[in-house]
N, C-alpha and C positions, 0 to 999 in steps of 0.2 A: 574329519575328526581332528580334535587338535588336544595332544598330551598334556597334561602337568605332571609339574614335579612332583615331589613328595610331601615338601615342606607344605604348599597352598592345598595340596590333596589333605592332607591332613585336617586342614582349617577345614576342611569342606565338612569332612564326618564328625569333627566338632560339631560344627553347628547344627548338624541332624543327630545326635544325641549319642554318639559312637565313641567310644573311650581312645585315646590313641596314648603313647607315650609322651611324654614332656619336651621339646626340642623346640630347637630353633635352625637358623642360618645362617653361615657368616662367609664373607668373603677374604678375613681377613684375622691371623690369629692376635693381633693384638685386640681385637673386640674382645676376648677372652674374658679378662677379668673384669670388666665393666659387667657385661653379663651376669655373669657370674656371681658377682654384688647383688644384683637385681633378682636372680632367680636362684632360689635355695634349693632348690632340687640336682642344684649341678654339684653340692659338697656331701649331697646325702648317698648320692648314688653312683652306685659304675655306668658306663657313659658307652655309646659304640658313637665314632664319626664317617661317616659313608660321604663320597663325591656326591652332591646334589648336581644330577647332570644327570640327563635322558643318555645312559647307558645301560646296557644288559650285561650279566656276570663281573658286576661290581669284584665281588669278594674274589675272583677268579684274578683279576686286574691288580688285587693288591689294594684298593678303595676300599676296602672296610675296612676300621680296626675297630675290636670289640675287648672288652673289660675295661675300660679305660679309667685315670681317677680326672684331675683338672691338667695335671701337668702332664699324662700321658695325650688327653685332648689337643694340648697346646703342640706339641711331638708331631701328632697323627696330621694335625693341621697344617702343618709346615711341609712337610712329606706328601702330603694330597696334593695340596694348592702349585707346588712345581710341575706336575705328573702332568704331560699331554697324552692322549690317546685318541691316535687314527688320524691324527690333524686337530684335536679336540683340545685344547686347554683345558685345566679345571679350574672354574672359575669361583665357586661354593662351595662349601659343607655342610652336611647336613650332622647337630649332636644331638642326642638322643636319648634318654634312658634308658637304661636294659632294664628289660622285664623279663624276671626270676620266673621260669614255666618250665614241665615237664611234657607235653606234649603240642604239635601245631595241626593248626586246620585247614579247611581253604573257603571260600565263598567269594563269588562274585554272582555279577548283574550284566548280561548284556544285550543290545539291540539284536531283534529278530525277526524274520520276515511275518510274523503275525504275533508279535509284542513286542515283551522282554523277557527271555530266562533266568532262572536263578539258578545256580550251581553251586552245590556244596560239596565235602567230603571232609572224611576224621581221619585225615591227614593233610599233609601240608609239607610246605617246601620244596625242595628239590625230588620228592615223593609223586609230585602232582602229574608230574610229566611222563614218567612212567609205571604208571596207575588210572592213565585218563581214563580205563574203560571202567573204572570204580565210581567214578564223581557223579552225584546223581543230580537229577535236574527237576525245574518244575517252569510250567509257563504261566505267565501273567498274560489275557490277550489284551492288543490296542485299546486303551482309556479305561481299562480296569483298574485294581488295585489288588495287590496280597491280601490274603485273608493270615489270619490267626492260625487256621485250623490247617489250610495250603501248608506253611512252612514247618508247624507241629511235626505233619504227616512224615515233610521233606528233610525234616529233623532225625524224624526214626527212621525214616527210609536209610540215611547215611552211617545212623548205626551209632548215633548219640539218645541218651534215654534220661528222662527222669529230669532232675532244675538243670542239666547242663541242656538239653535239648529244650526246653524251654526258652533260656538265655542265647542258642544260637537261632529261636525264630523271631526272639526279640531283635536280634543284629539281625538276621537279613530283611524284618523289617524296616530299622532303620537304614540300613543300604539301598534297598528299593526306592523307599522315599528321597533319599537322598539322589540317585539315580535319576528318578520320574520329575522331580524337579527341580536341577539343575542341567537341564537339557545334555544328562547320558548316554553315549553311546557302548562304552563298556567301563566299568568299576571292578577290579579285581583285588582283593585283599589276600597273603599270601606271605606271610603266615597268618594265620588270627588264632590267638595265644589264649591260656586264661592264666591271669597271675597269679600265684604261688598263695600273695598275699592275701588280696581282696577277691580272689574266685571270680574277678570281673575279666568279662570279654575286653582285649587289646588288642587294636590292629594295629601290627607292627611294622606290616609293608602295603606298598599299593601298587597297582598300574592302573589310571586313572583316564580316561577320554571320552571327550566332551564334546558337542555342537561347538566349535570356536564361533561359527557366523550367529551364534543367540547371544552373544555379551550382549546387544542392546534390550535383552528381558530382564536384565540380573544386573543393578545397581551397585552391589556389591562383589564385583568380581573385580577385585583388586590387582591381582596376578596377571603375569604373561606367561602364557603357552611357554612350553618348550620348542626349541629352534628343531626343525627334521630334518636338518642341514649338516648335522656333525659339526656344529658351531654355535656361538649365540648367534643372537640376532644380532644384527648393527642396529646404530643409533635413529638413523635415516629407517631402515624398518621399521624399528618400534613406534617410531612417530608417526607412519602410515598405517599401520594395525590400530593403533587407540584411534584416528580418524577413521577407519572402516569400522570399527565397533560401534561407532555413534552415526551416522550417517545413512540414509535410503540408499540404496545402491550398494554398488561395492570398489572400493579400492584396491588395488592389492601392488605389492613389491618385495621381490626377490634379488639381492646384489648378487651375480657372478663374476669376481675378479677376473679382469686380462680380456674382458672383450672387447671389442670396438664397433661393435653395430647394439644401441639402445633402441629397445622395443619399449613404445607408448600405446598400445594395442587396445582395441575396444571389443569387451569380453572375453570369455575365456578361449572361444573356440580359434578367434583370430589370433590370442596368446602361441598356442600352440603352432600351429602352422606358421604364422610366422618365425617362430623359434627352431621351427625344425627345417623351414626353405632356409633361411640361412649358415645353418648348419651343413644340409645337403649341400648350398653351394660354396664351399669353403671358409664362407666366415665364420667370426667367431661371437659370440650374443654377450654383454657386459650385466641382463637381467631380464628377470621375469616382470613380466607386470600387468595390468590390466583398470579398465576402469569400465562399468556394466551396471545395469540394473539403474539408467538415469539417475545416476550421483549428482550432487549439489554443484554446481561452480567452481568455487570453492577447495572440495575434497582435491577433484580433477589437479586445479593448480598449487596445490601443498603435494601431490604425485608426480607432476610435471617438475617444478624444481629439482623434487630428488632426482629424477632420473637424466636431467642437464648436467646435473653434480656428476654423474659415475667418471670416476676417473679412465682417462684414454680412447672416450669413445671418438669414431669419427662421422661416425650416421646416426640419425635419431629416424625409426620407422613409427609413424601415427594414422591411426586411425582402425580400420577392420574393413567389414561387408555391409552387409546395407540393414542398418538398425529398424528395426520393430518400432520401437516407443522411446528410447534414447534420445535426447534434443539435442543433434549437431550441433542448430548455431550455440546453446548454453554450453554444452561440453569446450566446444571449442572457443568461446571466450574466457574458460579456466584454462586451455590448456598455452593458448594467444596471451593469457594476463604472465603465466608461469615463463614464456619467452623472452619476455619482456624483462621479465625480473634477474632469470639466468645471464642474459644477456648485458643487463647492465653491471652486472657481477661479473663479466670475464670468465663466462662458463661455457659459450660457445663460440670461442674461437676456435677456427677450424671445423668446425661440423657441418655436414651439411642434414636439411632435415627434410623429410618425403612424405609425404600426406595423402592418405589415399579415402577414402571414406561415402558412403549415402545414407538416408535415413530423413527422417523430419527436418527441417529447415537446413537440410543437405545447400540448400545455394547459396542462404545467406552467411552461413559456414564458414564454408570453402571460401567465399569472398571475401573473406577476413581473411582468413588465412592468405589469399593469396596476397595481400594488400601489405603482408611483412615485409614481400622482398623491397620495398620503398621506404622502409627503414634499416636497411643494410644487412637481412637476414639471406642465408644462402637454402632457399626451398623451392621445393618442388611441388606442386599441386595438382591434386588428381583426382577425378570423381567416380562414380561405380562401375561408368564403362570401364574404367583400363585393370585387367585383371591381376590381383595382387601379386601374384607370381611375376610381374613383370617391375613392381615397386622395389622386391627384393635383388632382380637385377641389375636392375639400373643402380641399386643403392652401392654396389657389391661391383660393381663395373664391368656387369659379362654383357 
């Protein structure tokens, strides 16, 4: 599952026909009044500005201010944007309109083992949590769809009656669909308000998570995840992520500052084991990473550079166990092209690099691979007899 924010969550129930407040996101309060110029609703209205950051008890933290006018905004902005939390910088804000309401609600949508659920209740907020045995539910099963008459029912079940129970089975309409496709794994709104003014449904919060590995169904998924790292993402990440979103296979990368043994690992399972034999034997790992599911050439050596880049390392581990349907030698001439390229960059000096690996054109491979040491590279080559537990030895010098 992979989180968004608030701000792109919001674009989402736009598009599926859900009313939300007026907002934007800045990383920077001089945007203010450029903004500002462009969008009339920030002179009409009181404003709250909340840290846009995958944090829980914002308002707890001091992250929310609410009533705001432009110049309280501008204040709340300056105040935010210093604030670290837990090693977190805050890096955006999210400003918002306040919508005038006398009572909140709750509804979400989430993945379950024979659909999706719907959950509502005629309360909301900090309510929800201790009330959960109030929140009533209904199930959609696998490749069905909500009916009209389902959320009516789920409507007065919660103890809404009459056009407002109407209006909340039109919204969890729209949420389900909204949910069912954009490849949902839970959508929760929290509060959902009606305003004062227009008696319109407003969702005024979310917690929002998605299939991250379906961006290549959805053209229009503009946004990045939120980081689950208690940080953004770095540069070198993000540039890996938009290449696994597009690509057969998978790529993947994760920076851990301070270590000196780079894992270049094939799939997830070898990810792990090799992250944790290293760890068992004293060293320290500088990243996660993996490359799986016969990725392109290509993907393999724009993942390889970055993980040449990680600062301080002194080992590079490559390879895994013995591939299924993964094409050695193709893998390994993206990850042979990415050496090549580090290396004449002044990226690996000093490292030495250990390559363990079998699978489909396992010989002609490794033959390449081993063919680097005759251009001045410091490696090690190895095939599926020698058991990986012994790679990570040797790398580690026990």
């Amino acid at each position: 599952m992979a989180k968004l924010l608030e701000g792109p969550a919001m674009g989402l129930f736009q598009k599926w026909g859900m009313r939300t407040p007026h907002h934007l996101v800045i990383s920077g309060v001089e945007q203010l009044e450029t903004l500002a110029a462009a969008n009339p609703w920030m002179k009409d209205c009181k404003m709250v500005a909340k840290a846009h950051e995958a944090l829980g008890g914002r308002f707890k933290l001091g992250l929310v201010k609410v009533g705001l006018d432009l110049e309280g905004v501008k204040k709340a902005t300056k105040e935010i944007l210093v604030r670290e939390v837990e090693g977190m910088k805050i890096n955006q804000v999210i400003v918002a309109e306040m919508i005038d309401h006398d009572e909140e609600y709750y509804l979400a949508v989430k993945s379950v083992r024979d659909g999706a659920e719907i959950l509502m209740a005629k309360f909301g907020g900090i309510e929800v949590e201790s009330n959960w045995d109030k929140v009533v539910r209904t199930t959609v099963p696998v490749g069905e769809k909500s009916s009209n008459k389902q959320l009516i029912e789920l409507a007065e079940k919660a103890g809404f009656s009459g056009p407002l129970a109407e209006k909340m089975a039109a919204f969890a309409h729209s949420l389900f669909d909204c949910y069912d496709n954009e490849d949902g794994q839970y959508i929760e709104i929290n509060p959902l308000v009606a305003d004062k003014k227009t008696k319109e449904l407003v969702a005024l919060d979310a917690v929002t998570l998605l299939d991250g590995d379906a961006r290549f169904r959805h053209a229009d998924w503009n946004f990045t995840f939120a980081s689950e790292f208690g940080r953004a993402y770095t540069e070198s990440e993000r540039q890996i992520m938009e290449i696994d979103s597009r690509v057969k296979g998978s790529v993947k990368l994760i920076e851990i500052p301070g270590g000196e043994v780079a894992l270049l690992p094939a799939g997830g399972g070898a990810s792990v084991f090799y992250s944790d034999a290293v760890i068992r034997l004293g060293g320290s790992i500088a990243n996660y990473s993996e490359y799986s599911g016969d990725p392109p050439g290509w993907a393999v050596e724009a993942l390889t550079e970055k993980v040449c880049g990680l600062p301080g390392i002194k080992n590079i581990i490559v390879g895994g166990a013995i591939a299924n349907f993964t094409d050695v030698k193709v893998t390994f001439q993206g990850i042979i092209a990415g050496f090549r390229k580090a290396k004449a960059e002044g990226k690996l000096n000093g490292v030495k690099i250990w390559v363990r690996r079998g699978g489909p054109n396992e010989a002609i491979g490794l033959a390449a691979m081993r063919e680097l040491k005759n251009e001045g590279f410091d490696i090690e080559v190895f095939d599926r007899y020698t058991p990986l537990t012994d790679i990570v030895n040797m790398a580690l010098g026990k």
